[in-house]
C-alpha positions as a Python dict, from the first residue, in 0.01 Angstrom:
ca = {
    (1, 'X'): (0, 0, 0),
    (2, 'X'): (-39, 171, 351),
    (3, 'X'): (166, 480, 378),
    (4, 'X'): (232, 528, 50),
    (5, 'X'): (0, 840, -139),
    (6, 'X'): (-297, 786, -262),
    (7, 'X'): (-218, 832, -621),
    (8, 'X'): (82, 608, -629),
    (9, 'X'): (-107, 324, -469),
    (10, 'X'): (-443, 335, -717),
    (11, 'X'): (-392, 86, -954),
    (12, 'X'): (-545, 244, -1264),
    (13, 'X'): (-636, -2, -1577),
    (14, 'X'): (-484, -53, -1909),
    (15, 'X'): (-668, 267, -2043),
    (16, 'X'): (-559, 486, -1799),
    (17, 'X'): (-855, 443, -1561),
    (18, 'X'): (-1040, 382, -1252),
    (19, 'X'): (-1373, 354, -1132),
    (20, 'X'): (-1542, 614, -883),
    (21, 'X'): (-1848, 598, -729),
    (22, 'X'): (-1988, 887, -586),
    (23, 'X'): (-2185, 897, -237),
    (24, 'X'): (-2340, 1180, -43),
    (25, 'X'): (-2131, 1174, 255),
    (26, 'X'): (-2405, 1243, 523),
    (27, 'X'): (-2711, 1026, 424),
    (28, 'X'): (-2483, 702, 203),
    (29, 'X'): (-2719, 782, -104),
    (30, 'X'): (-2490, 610, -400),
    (31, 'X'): (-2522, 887, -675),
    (32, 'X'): (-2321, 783, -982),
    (33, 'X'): (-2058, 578, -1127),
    (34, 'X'): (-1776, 777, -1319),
    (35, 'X'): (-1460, 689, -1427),
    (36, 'X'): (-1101, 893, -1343),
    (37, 'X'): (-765, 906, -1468),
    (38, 'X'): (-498, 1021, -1274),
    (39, 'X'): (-499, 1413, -1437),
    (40, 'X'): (-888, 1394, -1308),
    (41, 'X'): (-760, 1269, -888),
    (42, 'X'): (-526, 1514, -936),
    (43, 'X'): (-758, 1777, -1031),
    (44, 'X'): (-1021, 1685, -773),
    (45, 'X'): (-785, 1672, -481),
    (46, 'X'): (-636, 2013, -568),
    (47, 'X'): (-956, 2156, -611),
    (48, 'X'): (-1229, 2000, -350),
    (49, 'X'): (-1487, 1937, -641),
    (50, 'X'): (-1497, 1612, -858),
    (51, 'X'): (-1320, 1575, -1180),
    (52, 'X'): (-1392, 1290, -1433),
    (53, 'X'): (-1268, 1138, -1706),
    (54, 'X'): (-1527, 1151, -2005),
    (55, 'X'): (-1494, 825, -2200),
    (56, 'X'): (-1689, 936, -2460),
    (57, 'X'): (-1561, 1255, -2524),
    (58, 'X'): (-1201, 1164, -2411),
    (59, 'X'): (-1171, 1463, -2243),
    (60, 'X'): (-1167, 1509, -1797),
    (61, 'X'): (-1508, 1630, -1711),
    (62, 'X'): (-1560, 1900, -1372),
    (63, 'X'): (-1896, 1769, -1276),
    (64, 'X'): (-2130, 2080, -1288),
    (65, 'X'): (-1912, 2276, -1513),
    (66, 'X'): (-2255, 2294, -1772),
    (67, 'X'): (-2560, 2226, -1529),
    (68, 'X'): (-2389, 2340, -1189),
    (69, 'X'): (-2501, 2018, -1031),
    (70, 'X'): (-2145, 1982, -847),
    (71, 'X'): (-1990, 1741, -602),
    (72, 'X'): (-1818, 1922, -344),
    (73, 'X'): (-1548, 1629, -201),
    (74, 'X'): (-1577, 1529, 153),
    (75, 'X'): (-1324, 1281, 144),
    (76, 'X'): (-1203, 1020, -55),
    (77, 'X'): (-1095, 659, -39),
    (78, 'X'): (-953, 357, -194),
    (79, 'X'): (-1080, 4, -182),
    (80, 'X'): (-882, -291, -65),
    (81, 'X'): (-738, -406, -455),
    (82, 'X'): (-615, -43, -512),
    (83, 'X'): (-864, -62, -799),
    (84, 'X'): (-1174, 145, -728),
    (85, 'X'): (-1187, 468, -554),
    (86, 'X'): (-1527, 609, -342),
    (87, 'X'): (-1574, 979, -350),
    (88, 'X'): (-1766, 1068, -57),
    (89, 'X'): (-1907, 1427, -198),
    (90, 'X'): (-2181, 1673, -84),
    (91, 'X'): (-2405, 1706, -387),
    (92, 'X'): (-2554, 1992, -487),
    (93, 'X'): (-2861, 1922, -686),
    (94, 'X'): (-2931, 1588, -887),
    (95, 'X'): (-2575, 1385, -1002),
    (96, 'X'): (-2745, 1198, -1281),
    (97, 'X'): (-2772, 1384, -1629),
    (98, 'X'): (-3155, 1259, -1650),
    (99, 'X'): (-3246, 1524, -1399),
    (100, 'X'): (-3241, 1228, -1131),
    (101, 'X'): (-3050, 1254, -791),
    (102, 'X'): (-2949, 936, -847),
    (103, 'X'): (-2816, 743, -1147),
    (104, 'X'): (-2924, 459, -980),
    (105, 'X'): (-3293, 431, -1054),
    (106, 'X'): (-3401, 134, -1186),
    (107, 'X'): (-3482, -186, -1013),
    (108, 'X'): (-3694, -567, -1142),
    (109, 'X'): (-4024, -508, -1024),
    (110, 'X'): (-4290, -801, -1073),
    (111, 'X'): (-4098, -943, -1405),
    (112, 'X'): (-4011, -542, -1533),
    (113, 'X'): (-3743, -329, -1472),
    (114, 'X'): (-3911, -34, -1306),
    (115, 'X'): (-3813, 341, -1257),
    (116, 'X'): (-3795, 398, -888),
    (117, 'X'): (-3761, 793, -939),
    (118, 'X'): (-3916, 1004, -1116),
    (119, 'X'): (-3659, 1295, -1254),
    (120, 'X'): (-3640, 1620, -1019),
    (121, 'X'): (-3519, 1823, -1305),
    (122, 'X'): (-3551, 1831, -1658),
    (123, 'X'): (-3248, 1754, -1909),
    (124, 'X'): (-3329, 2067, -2093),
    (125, 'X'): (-3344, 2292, -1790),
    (126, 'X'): (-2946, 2121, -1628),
    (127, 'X'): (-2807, 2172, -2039),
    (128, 'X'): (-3035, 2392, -2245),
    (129, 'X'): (-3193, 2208, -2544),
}
């Protein structure tokens, strides 16, 4: 795997896919798990700004495009298996679609799963109602 590009040495899965976890480059924050083909590395490396792949709407997806909440890449990286990338970004806003910065916002707390964060934004204000 060492010298060869990044793209030929991700080892995407049956469907086509890989996961990516996004992390604000200066403070380590995790912000999201997304998922990328190879039209959406392609797309992200060309561009600076991270590209998805929607499962649900099986369609790549330019984070921000609708709530301008976008992830401006700082650099990117692939784990030891080939199998996972990390997207170091500088976010702009909140990354998760419940107006959190974080999608990563629940935790057990004595015997309940507890929200940590409280959302920064609402859902209607990032997509309209």
């Amino acid at each position: 795997m060492p010298g060869l590009p990044l793209l030929d040495s991700i080892r995407f899965d049956q469907r086509g896919l890989v996961p990516a976890i996004a992390q604000q480059h200066d403070t380590g924050e995790v912000l999201m798990l997304a998922w990328m083909n190879r039209a959406a590395v392609e797309e992200t490396l060309a561009t600076g700004r991270a590209c998805y792949f929607s499962r649900s709407r099986d369609a790549l997806w330019r984070k921000g495009e609708t709530s301008g909440q976008v992830q401006r890449l700082v650099d990117i990286r692939l784990d030891c298996d080939g199998d996972a990338v990390l997207l170091l970004v500088d976010q702009t806003g909140v990354a998760c679609h419940t107006g959190r910065r974080s999608c990563f916002y629940f935790a057990p707390r004595d015997g309940v799963l507890a929200e940590l964060t409280r959302p920064e934004v609402s859902p209607e204000a990032l997509y309209g109602a």
